[in-house]
NUMARPA-56567 format. One line per field, with one value per atom (N, C-alpha, C): y, x, z; atom name; residue number from 1. Coordinates in steps of 0.2 Angstrom, whole numbers, plus 5000, padded with zeros to 4 digits. Layout:
y	(Y; ...) .
x	(X; ...) .
z	(Z; ...) .
at	(CA; ...) .
i	(NUM; ...) .
This chain:
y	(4994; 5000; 5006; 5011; 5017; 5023; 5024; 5027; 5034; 5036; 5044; 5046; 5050; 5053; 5054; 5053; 5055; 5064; 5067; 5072; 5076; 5082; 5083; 5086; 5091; 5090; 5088; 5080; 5078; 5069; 5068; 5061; 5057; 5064; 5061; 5061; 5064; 5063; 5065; 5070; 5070; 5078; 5075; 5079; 5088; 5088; 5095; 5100; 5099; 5102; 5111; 5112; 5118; 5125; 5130; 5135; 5133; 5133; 5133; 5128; 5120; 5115; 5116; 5120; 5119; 5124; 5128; 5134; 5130; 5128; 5123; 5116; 5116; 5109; 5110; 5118; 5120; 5124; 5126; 5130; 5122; 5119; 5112; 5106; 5109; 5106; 5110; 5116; 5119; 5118; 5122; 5121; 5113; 5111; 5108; 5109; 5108; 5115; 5105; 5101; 5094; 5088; 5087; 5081; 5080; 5074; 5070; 5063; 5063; 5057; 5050; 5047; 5043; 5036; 5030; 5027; 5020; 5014; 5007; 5008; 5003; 4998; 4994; 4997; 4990; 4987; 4981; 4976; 4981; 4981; 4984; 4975; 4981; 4975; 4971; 4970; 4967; 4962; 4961; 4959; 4962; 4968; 4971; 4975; 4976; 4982; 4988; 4993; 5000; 5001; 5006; 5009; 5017; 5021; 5029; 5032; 5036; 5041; 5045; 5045; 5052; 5058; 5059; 5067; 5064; 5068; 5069; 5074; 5070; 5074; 5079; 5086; 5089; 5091; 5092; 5094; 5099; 5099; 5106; 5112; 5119; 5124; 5130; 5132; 5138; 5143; 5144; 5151; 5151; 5145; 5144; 5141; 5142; 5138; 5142; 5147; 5148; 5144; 5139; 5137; 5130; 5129; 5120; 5117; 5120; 5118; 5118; 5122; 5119; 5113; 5112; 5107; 5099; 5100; 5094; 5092; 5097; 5099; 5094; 5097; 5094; 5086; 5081; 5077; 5075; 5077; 5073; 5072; 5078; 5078; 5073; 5072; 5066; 5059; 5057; 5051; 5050; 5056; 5053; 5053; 5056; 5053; 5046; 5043; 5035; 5034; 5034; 5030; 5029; 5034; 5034; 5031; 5031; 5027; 5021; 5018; 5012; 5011; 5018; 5016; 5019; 5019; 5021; 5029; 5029; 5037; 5032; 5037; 5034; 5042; 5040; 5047; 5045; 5047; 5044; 5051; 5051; 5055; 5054; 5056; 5054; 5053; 5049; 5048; 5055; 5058; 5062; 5069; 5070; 5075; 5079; 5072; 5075; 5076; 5077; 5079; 5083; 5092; 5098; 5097; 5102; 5104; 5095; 5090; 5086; 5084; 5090; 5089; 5094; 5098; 5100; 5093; 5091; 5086; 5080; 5077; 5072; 5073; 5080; 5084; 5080; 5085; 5083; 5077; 5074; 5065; 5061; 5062; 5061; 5063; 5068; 5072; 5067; 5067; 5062; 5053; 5050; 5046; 5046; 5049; 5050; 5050; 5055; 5056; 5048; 5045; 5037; 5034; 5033; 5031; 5031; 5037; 5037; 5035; 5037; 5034; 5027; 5021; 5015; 5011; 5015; 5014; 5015; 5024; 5023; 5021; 5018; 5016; 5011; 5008; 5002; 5003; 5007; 5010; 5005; 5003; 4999; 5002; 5000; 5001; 4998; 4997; 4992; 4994; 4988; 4990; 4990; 4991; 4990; 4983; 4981; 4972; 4970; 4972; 4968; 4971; 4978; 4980; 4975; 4970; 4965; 4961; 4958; 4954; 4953; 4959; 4960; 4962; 4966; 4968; 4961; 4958; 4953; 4949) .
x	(5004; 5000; 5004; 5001; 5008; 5004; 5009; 5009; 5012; 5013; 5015; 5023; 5026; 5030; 5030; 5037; 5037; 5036; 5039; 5039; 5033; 5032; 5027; 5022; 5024; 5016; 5014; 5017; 5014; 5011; 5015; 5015; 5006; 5003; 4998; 4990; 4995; 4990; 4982; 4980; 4976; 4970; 4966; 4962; 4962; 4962; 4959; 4967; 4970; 4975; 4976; 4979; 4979; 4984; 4981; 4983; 4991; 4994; 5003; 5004; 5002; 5003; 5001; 4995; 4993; 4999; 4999; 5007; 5013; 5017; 5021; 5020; 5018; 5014; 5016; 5011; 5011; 5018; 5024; 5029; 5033; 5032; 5036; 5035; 5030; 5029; 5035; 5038; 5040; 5048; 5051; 5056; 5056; 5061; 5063; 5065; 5056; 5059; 5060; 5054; 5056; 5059; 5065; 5066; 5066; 5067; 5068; 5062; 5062; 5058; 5058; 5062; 5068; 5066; 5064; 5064; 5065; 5065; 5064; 5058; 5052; 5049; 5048; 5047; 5046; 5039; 5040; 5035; 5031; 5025; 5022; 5021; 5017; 5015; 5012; 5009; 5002; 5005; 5011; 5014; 5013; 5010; 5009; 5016; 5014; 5023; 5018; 5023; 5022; 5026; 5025; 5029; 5029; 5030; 5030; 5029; 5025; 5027; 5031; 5033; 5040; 5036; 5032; 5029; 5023; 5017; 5012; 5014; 5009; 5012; 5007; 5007; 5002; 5002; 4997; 4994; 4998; 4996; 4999; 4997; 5000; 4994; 4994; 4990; 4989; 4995; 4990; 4991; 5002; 5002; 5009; 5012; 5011; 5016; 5022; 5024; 5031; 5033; 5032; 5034; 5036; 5032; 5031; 5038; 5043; 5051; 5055; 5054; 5054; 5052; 5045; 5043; 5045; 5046; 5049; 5057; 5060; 5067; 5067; 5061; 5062; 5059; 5053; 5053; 5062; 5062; 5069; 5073; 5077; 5082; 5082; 5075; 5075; 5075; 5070; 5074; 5079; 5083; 5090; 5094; 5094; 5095; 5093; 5085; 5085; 5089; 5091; 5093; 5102; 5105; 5110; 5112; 5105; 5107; 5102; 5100; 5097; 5087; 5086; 5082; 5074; 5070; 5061; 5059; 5057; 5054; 5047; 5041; 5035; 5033; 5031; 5028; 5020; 5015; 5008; 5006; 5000; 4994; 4986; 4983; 4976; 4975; 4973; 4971; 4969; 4962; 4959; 4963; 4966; 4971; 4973; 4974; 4979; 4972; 4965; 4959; 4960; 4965; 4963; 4971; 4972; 4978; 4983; 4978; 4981; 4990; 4989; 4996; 5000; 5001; 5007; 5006; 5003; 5004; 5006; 5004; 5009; 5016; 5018; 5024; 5028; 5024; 5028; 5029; 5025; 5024; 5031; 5031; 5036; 5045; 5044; 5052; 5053; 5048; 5049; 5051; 5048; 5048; 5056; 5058; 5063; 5071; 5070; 5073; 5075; 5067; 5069; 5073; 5072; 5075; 5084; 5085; 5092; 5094; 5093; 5092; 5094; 5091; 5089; 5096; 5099; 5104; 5111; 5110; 5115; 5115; 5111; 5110; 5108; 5103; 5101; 5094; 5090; 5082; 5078; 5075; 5070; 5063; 5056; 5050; 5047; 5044; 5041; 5032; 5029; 5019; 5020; 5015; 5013; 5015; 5011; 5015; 5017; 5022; 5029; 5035; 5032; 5037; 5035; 5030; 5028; 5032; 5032; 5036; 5046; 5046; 5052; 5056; 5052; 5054; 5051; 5046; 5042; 5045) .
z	(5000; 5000; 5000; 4998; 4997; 5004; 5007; 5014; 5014; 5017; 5018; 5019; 5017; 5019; 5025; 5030; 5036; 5038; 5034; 5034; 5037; 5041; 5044; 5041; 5038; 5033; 5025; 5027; 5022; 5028; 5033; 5036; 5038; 5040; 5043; 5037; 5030; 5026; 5026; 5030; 5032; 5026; 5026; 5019; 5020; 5028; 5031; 5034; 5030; 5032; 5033; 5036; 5039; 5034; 5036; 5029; 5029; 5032; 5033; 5030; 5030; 5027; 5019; 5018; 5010; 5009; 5012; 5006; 5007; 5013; 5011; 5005; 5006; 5000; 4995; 4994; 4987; 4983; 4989; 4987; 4987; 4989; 4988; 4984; 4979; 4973; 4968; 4969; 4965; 4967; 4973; 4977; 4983; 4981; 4986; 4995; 4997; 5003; 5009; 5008; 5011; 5010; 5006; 5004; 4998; 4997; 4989; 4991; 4998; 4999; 4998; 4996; 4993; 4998; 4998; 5005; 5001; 5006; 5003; 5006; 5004; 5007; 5012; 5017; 5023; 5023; 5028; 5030; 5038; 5037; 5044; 5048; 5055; 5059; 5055; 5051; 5049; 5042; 5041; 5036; 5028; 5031; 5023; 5023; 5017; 5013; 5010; 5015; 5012; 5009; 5004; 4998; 5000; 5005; 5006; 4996; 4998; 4992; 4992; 4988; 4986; 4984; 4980; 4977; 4973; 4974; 4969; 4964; 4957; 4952; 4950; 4952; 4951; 4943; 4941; 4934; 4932; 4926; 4922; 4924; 4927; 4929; 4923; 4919; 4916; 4920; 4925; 4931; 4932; 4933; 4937; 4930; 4924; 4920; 4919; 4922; 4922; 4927; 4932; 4937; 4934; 4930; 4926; 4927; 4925; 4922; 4928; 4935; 4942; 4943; 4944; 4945; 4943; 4937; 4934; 4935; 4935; 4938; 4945; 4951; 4956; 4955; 4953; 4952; 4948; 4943; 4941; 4945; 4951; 4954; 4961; 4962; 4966; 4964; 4957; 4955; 4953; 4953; 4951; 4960; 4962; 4971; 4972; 4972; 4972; 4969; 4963; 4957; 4961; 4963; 4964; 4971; 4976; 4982; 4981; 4977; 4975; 4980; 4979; 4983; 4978; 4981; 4977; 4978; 4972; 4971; 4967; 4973; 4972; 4970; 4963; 4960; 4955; 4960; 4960; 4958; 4954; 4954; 4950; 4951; 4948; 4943; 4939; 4931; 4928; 4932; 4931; 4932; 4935; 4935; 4928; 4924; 4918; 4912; 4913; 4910; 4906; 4909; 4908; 4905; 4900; 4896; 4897; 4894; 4892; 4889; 4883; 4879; 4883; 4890; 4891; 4899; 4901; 4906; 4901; 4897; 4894; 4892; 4892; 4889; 4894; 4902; 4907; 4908; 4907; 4909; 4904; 4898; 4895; 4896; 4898; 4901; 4907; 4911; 4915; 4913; 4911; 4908; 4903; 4901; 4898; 4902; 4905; 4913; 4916; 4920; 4918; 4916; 4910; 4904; 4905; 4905; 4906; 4913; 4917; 4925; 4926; 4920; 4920; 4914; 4913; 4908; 4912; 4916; 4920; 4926; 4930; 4936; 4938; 4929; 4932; 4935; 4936; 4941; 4936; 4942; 4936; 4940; 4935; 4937; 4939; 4947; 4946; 4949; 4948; 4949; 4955; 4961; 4968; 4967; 4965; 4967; 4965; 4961; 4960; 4967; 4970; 4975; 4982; 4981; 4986; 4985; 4979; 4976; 4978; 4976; 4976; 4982; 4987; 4994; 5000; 4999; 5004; 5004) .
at	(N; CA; C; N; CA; C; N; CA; C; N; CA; C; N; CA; C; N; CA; C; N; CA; C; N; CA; C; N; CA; C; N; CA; C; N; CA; C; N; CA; C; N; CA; C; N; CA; C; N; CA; C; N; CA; C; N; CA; C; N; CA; C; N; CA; C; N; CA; C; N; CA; C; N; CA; C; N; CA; C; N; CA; C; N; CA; C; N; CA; C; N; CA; C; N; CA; C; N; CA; C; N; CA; C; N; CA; C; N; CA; C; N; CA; C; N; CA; C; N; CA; C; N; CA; C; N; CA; C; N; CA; C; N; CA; C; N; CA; C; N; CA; C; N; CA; C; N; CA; C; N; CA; C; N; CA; C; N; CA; C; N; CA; C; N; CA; C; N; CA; C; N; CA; C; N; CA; C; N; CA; C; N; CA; C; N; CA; C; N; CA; C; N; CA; C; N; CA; C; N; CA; C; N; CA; C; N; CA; C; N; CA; C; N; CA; C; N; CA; C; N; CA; C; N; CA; C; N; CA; C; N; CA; C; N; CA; C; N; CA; C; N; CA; C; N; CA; C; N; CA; C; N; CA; C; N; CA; C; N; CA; C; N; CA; C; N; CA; C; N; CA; C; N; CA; C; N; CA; C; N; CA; C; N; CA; C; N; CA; C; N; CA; C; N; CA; C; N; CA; C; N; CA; C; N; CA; C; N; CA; C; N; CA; C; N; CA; C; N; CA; C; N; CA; C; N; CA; C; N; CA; C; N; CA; C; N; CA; C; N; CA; C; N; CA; C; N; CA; C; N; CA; C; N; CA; C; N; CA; C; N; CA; C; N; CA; C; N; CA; C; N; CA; C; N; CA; C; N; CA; C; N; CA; C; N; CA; C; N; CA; C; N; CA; C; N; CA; C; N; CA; C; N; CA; C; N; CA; C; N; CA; C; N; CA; C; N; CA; C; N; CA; C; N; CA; C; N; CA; C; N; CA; C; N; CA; C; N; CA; C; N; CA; C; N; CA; C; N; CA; C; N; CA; C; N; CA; C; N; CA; C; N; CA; C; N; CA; C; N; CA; C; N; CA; C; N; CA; C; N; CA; C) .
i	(1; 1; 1; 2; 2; 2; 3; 3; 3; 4; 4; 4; 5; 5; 5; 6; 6; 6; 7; 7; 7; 8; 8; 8; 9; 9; 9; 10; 10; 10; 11; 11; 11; 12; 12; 12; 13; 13; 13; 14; 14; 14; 15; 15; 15; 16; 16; 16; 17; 17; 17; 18; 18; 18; 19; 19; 19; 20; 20; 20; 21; 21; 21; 22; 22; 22; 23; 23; 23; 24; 24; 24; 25; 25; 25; 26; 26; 26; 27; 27; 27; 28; 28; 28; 29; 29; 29; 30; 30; 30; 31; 31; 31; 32; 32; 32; 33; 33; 33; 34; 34; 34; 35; 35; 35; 36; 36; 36; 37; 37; 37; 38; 38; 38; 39; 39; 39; 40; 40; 40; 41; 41; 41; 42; 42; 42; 43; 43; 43; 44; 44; 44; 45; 45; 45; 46; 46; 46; 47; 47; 47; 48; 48; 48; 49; 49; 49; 50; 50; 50; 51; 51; 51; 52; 52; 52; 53; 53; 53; 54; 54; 54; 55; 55; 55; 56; 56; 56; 57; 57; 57; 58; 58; 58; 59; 59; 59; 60; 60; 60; 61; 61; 61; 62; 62; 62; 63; 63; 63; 64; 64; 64; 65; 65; 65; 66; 66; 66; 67; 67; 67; 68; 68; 68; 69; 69; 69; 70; 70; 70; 71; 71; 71; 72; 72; 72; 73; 73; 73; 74; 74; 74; 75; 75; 75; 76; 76; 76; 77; 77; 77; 78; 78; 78; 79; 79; 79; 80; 80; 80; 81; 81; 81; 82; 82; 82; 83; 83; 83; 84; 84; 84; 85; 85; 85; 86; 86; 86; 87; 87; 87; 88; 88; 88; 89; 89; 89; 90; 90; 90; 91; 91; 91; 92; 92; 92; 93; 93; 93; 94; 94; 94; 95; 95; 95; 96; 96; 96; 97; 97; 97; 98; 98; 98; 99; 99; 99; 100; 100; 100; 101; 101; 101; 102; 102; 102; 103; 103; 103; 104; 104; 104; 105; 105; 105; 106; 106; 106; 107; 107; 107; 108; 108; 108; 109; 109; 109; 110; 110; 110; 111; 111; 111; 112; 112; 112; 113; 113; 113; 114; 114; 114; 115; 115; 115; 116; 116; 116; 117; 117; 117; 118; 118; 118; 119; 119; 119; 120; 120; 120; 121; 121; 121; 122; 122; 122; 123; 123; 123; 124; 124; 124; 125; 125; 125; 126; 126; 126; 127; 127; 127; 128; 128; 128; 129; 129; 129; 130; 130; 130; 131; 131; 131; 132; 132; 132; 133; 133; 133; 134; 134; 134; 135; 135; 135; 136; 136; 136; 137; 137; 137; 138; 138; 138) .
């Protein structure tokens, strides 16, 4: 199951967050203000495997599209952190997210995906589903 970052305002995951956690949130989609998020998978009490997220990928924004090229910068520079200490960058988001300005969210999706790509070449990163990280970690 994929679980939260330890970090504090992201750890308790919680829908109702407070004005101070949604502006850190939202300036640390852009800058790196908590981490890379970087984690292995453990086994909880329950013998289930958590996978922590690394970042949400938020959507392409009209308003903020000078920010866009931040943004992608900071997913990249954390995959390449995993990749370099052999560990998981979980980068989840909503199907329905990428609805609105499809072709610059596939853009980004691609950069990223390409970004991979080299990653996997020079490091070796490989992909894996929820269940293969059961597989591979359990």
């Amino acid at each position: 199951y994929r679980g939260n970052p330890k970090h504090w305002a992201y750890r308790d995951g919680e829908v109702e967050k407070t004005f101070l956690q949604r502006v850190y949130r939202f300036v640390d989609i852009y800058l790196n203000l908590s981490g890379s998020h970087v984690t292995l998978p453990r086994v909880d009490k329950q013998g289930l495997i958590e996978v922590k997220s690394s970042m949400f990928m938020r959507a392409y924004s009209r308003r903020f599209k000078f920010m866009e090229g931040m943004k992608i910068r900071r997913v990249k520079n954390a995959m390449t952190e995993a990749a370099q200490k052999g560990e998981n960058f979980h980068l989840w988001w909503h199907p329905h997210n990428f609805g609105i300005n499809q072709e610059e969210n596939m853009a980004n999706l691609e950069e990223i995906l390409e970004h991979f790509d080299d990653l996997k070449q020079e490091y070796g990163m490989v992909s894996l589903t929820m269940q293969e990280q059961g597989i591979f970690y359990g």
